[in-house]
TITORTI-222659 format. One record per atom (N, C-alpha, C, O, CB): x, y, z; residue in one letter. Coordinates in steps of 0.2 Angstrom, whole numbers, plus 2048, in hexadecimal, padded with zeros to 3 digits. Each point is the difference from the previous one (the first is absolute). Glycine has a CB too. Layout:
TITORTI-222659
XYZA
...
//
This chain:
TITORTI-222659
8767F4823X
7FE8057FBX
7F97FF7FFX
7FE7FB7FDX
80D8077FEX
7EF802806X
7FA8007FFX
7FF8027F7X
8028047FCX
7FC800812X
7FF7F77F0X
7FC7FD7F8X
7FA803801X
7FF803805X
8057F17F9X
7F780C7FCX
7FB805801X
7FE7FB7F9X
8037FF7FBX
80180E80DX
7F47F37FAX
7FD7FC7FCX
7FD8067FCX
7FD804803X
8017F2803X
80280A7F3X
7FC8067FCX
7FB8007FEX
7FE7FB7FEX
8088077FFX
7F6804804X
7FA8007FFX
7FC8077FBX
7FA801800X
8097F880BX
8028097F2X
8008047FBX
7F88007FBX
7FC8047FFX
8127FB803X
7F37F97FBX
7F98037FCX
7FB7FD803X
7FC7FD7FCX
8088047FAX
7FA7FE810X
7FA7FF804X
800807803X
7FB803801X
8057F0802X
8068107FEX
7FB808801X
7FF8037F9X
7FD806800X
8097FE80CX
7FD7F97EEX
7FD8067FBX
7F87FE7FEX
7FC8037FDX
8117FF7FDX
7F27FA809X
7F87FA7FDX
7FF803806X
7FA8027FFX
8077F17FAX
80080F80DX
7FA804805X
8018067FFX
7FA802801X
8067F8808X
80480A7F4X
7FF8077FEX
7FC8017FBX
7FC805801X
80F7FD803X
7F47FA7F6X
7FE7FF7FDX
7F87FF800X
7FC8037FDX
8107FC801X
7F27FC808X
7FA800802X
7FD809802X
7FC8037FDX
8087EF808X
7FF80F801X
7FF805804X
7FF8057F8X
7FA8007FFX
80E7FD80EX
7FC8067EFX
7FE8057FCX
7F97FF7FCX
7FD8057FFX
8107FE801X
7F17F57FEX
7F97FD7FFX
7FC803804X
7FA8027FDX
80A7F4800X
7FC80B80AX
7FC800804X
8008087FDX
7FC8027FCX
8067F480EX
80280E7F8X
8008097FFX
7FE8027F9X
7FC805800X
80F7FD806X
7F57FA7F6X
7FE7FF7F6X
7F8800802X
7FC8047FDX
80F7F37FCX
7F480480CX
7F77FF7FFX
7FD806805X
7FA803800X
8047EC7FEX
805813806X
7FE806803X
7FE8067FCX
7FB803800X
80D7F8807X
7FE8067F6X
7FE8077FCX
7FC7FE7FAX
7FD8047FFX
80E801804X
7F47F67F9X
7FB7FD7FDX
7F8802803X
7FC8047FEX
80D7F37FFX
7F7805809X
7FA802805X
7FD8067FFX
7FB8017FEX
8097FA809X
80280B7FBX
800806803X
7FC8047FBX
7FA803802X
8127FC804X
7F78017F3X
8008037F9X
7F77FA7FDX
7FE8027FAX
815802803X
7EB7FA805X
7FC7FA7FFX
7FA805804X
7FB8027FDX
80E7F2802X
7F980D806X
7FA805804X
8008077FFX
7FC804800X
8047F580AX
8068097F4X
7FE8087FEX
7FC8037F8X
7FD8057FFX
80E7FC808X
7F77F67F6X
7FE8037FAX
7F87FC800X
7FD8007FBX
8128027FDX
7EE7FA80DX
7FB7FD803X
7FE7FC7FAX
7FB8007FDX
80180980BX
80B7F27F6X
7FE7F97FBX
7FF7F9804X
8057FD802X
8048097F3X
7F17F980DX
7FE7FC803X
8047F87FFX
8017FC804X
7F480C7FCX
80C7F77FAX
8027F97FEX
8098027FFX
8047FC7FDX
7EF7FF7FBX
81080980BX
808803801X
7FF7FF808X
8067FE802X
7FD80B7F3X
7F87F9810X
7FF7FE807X
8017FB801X
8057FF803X
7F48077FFX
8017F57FAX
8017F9803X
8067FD7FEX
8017FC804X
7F48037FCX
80F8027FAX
8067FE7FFX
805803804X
8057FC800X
7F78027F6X
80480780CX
804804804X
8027FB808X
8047FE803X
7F780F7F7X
7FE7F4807X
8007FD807X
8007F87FEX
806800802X
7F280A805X
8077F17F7X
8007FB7FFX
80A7FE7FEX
8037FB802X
7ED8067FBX
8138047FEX
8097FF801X
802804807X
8037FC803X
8028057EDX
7FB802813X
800802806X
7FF7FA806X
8047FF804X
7FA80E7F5X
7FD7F0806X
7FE7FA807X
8067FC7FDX
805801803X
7EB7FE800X
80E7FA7F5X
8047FB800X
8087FF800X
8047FB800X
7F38037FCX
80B80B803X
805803801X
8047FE806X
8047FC801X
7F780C7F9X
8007FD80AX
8047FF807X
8007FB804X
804800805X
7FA8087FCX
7FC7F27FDX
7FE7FC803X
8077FA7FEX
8027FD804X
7EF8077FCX
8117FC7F9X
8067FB7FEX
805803803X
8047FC803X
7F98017F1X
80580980DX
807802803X
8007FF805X
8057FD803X
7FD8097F7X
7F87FC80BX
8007FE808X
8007F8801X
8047FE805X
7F480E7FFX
8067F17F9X
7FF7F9802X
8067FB7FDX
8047FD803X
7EE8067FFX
80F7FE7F6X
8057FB7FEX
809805800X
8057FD800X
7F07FC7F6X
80B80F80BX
803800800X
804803806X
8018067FFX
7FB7F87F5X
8067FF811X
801803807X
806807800X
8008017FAX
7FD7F080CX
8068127FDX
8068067FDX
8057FB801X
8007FC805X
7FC812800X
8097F37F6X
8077FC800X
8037FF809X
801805804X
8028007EDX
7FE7F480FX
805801807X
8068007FDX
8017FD7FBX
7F97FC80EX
80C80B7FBX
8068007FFX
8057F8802X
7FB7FD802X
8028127FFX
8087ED800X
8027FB800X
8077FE800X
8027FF7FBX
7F6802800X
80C7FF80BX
8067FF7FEX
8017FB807X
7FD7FF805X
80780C7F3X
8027F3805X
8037F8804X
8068027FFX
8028037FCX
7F67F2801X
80C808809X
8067FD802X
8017F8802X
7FB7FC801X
807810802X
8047F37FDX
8007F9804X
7FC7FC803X
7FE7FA7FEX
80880B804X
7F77FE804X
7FD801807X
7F9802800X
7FC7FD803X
80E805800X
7F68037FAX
7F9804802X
7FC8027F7X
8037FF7FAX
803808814X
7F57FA7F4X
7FC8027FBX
7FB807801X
7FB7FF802X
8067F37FCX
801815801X
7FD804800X
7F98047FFX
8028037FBX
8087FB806X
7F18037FFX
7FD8027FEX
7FD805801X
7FF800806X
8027F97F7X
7FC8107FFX
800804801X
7F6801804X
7FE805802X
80E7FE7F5X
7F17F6809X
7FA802804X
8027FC807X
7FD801805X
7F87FF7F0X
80E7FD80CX
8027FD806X
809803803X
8057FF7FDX
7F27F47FDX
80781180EX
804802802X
8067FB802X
806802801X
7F2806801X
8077F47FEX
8077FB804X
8017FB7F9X
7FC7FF7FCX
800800814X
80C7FF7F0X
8017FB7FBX
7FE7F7802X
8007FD805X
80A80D7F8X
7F47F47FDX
7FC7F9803X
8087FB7FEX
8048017FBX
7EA800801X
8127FC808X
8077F9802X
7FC7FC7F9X
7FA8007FEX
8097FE814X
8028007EBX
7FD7FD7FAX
7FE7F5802X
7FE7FC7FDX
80D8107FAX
7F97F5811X
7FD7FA801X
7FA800803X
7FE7FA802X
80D8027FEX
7F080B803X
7FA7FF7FDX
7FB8007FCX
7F97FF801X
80B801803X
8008007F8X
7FC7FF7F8X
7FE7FA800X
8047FC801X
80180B7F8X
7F47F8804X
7FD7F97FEX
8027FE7FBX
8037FB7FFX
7F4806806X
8078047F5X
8028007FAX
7FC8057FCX
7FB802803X
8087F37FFX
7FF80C7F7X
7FF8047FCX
7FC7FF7FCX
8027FF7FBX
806802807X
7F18007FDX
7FA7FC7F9X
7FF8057FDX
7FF805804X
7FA7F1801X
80680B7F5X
7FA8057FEX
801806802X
7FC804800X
7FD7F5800X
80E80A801X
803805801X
7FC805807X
7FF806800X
8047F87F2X
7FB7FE812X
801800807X
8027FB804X
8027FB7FEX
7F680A801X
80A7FF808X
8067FC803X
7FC801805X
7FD805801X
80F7FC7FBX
7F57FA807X
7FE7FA806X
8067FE808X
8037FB801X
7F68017F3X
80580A80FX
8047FE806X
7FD800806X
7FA802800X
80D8027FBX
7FE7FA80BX
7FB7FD806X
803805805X
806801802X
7F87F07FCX
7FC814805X
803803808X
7FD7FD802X
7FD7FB7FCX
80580F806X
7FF7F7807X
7FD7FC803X
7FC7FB7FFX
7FA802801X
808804802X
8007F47FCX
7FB7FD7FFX
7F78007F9X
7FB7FD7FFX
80D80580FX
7FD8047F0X
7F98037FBX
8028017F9X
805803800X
7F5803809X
8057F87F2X
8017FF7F9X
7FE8087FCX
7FB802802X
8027F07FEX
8078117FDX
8008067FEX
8008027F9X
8057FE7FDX
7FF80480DX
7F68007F2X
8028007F9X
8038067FEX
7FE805804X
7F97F37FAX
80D80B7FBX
8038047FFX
8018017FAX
8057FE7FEX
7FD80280CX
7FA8047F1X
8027FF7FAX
8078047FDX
803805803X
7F17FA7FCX
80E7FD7FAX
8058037FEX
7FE8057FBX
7FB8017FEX
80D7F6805X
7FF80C7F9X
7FD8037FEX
7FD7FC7F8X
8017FA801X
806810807X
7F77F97F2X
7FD7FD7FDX
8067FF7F9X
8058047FFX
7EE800807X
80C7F77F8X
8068017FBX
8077FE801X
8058007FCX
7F480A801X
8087F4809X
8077FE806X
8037FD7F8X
8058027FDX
7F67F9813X
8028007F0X
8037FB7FBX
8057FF7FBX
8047FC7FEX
7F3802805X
80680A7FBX
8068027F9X
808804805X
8048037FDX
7F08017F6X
80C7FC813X
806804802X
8047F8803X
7FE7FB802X
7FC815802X
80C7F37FCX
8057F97FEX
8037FE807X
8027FA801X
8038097F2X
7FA803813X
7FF7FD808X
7FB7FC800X
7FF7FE806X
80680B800X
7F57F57F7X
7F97FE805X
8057F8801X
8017FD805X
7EE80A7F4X
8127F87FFX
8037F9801X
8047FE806X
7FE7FB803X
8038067F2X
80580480CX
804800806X
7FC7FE806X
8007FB802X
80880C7F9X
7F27FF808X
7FC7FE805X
7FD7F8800X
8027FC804X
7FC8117FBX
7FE7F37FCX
7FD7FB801X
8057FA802X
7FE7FB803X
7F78097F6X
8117FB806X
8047FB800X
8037FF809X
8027FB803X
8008097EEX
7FF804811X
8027FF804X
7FB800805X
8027FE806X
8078047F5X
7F1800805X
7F97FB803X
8007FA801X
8007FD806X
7FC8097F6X
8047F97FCX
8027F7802X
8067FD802X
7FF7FA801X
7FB8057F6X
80B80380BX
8037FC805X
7FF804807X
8027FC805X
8087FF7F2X
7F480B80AX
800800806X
7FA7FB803X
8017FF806X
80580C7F9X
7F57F47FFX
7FA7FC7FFX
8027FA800X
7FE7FD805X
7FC80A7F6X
8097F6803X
8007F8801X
80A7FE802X
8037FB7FEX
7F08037F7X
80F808810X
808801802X
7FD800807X
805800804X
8038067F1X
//
């Protein structure tokens, strides 16, 4: 039976970004019609560090579930074998194709849903099993 790591309020903290972003937009917008120079630069200045925090710290939630065996994820077509997983840090996972180490973030926030525990556990023994 496939488990499913939650990720519920990492997408409300990206939705939440994103409408930041649409907020300084229409700020902008109304900022040039009504031609208030110092509502421009504020417009365009929450509109850049806006987008710039959400594109860079806040990636779109990956989806997350595990069985037994495998570990699914919705950016990666094929399920990864949990024996190659290197390991788990920092809420990226670390596995080996060929020969080549692959990094993969989780989602953010893993830590409060009561499978991460399970995962990471059975990482660790398939890892050192």
């Amino acid at each position: 039976m496939k488990k499913r790591i939650d990720s519920t309020f990492y997408f409300l903290q990206y939705l939440v970004w994103r409408i930041g972003i649409i907020y300084g937009i229409i700020v902008l917008v109304y900022s040039i019609i009504t031609k208030d120079s110092g509502g421009i630069i504020a417009g365009f200045l929450a509109v850049f560090f806006t987008a710039y925090i959400s594109i860079k710290k806040l990636p779109k939630p990956t989806d997350l579930t595990f069985d037994e065996n495998f570990l699914y994820l919705d950016k990666v077509s094929f399920p990864i074998e949990f024996e190659k997983i290197k390991a788990v840090e920092n809420g990226v996972i670390l596995y080996k194709v060929d020969g080549e180490i692959i990094n993969i973030t989780m989602p953010r926030y893993c830590f409060l849903d009561k499978n991460y525990k399970e995962l990471k556990q059975i990482i660790e023994e398939k890892a050192t099993g």
